[in-house]
Backbone bond lengths (Angstrom), bond angles and torsions (degrees), N, CA, C in turn:
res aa  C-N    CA-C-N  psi(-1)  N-CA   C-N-CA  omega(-1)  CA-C   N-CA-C  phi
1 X - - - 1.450 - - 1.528 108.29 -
2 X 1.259 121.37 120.07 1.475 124.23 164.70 1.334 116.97 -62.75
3 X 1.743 103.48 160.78 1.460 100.57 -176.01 1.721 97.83 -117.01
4 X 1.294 122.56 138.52 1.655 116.93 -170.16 1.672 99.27 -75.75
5 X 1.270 98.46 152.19 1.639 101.59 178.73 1.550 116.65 -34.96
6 X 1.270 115.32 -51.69 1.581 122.43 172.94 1.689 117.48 -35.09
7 X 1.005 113.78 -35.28 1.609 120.02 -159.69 1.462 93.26 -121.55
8 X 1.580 141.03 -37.91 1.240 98.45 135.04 1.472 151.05 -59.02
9 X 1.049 127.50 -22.37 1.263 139.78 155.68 1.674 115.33 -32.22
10 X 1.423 98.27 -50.44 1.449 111.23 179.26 1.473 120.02 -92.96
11 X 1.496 123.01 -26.74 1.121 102.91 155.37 1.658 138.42 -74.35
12 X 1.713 95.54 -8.73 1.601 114.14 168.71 1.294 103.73 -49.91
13 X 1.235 118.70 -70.61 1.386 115.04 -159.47 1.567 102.68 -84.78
14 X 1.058 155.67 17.31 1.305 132.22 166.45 1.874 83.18 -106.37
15 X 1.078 128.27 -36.70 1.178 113.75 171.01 1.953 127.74 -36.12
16 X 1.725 96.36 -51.45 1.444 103.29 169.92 1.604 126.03 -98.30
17 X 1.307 105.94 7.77 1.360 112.35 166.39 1.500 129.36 -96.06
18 X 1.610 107.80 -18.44 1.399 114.71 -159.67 1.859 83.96 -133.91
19 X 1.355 112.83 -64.14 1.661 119.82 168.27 1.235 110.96 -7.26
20 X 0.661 118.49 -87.83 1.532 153.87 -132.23 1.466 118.23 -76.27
21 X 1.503 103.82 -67.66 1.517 109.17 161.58 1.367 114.53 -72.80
22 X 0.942 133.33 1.99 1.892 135.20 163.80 1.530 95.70 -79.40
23 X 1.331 120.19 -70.08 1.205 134.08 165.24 1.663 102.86 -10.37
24 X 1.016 119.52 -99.53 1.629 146.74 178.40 1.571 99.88 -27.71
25 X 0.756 127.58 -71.61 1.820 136.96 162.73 1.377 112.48 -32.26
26 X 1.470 112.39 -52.38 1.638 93.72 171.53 1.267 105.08 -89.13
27 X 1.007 152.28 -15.82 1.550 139.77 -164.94 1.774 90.88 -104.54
28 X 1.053 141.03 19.25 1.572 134.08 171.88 1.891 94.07 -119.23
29 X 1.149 107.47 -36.47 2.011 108.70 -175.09 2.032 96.25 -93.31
30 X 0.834 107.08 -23.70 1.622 98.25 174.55 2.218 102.05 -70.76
31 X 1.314 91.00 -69.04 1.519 96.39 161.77 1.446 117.74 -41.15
32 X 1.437 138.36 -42.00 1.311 127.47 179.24 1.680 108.15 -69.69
33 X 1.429 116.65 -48.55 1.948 128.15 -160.93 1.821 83.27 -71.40
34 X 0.988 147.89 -0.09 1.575 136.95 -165.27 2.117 94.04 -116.94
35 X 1.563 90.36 -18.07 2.040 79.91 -173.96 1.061 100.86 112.78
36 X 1.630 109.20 143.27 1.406 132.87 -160.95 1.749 93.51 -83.22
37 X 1.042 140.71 77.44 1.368 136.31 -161.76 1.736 102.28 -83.71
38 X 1.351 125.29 168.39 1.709 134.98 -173.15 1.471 106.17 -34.39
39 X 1.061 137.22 155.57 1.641 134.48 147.20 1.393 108.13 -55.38
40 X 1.096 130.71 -34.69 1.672 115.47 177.67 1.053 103.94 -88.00
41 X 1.393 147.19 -9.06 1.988 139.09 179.90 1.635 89.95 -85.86
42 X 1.647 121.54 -36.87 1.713 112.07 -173.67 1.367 101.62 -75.16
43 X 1.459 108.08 -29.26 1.738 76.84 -169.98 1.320 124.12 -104.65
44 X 1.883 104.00 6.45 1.869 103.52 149.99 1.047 122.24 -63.90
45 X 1.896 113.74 -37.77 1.284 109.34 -179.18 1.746 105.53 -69.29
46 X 1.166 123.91 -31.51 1.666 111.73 -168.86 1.706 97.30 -71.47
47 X 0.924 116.22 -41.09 1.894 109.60 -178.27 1.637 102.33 -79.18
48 X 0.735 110.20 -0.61 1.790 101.19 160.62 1.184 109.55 -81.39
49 X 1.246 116.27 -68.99 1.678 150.95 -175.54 1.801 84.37 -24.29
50 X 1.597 100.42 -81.26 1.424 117.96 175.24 1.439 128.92 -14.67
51 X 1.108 114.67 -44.37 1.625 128.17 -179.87 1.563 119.72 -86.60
52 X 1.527 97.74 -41.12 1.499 116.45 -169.06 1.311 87.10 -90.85
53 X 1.305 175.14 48.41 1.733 155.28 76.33 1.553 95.95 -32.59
54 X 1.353 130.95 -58.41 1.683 115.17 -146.42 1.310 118.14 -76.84
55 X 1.810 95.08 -22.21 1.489 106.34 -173.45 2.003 109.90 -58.54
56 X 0.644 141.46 -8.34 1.446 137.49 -172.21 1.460 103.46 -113.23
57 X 1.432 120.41 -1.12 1.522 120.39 169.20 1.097 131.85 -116.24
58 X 1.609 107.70 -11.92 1.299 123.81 174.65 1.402 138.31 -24.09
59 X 1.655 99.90 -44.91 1.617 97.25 168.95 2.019 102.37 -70.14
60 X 1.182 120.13 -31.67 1.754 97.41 -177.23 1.188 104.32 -78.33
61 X 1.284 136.83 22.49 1.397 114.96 -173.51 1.814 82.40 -123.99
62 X 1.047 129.28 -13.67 1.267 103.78 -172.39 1.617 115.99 -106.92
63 X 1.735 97.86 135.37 1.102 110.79 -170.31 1.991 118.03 90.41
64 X 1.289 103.18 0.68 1.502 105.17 159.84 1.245 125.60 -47.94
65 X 0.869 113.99 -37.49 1.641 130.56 -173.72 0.907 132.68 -86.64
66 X 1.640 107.84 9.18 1.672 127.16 -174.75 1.018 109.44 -101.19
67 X 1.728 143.92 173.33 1.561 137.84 133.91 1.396 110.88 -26.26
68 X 1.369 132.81 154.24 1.303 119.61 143.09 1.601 127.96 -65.97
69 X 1.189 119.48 141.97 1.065 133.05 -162.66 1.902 111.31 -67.10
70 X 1.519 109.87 -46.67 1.363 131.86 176.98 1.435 98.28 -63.92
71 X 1.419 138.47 -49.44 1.272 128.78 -176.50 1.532 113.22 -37.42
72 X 1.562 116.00 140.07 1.996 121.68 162.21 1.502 100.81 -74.11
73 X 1.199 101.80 134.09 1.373 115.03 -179.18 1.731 95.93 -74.62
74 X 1.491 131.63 146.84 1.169 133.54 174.14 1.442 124.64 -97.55
C-alpha cells in the first residue's frame, strides 16, 4: 500500500524528529556497555550506524521535497 505525499511528509518528520535521536541514544549507550573501543573502530561503527538508519525508510523519504504530485497546477 502506498503512502500519499501528505502522510509521507508526515511520517518524514516524526521519523527525524522523534526517530532519530532515539535511534542515536541507543546506538551511542549500546557502543558505550560493549567498551570504549579506538577512535577509528567508533567512528566506522558511527558512519555505518549513519547510513544503515535510512535504509528501511527510503521509500518515505523519497520525493518529500517535491510539490505534491496530486496538487492542480495553478
Amino acid at each position: 500500500m502506498a503512502l500519499s505525499h501528505k502522510a509521507k511528509r508526515r511520517w518524514s518528520l516524526v521519523i527525524l524528529v522523534i526517530g532519530l535521536p532515539v535511534y542515536v541514544v541507543v546506538a551511542v549507550t549500546i557502543l558505550n556497555l560493549l567498551g570504549r573501543p579506538p577512535i577509528w573502530v567508533e567512528l566506522v561503527v558511527y558512519l555505518v550506524l549513519g547510513i544503515l538508519w535510512a535504509l528501511p525508510f527510503k521509500n518515505v523519504f523519497i520525493g518529500v521535497g517535491q510539490a505534491d504530485p496530486n496538487d492542480p497546477v495553478d
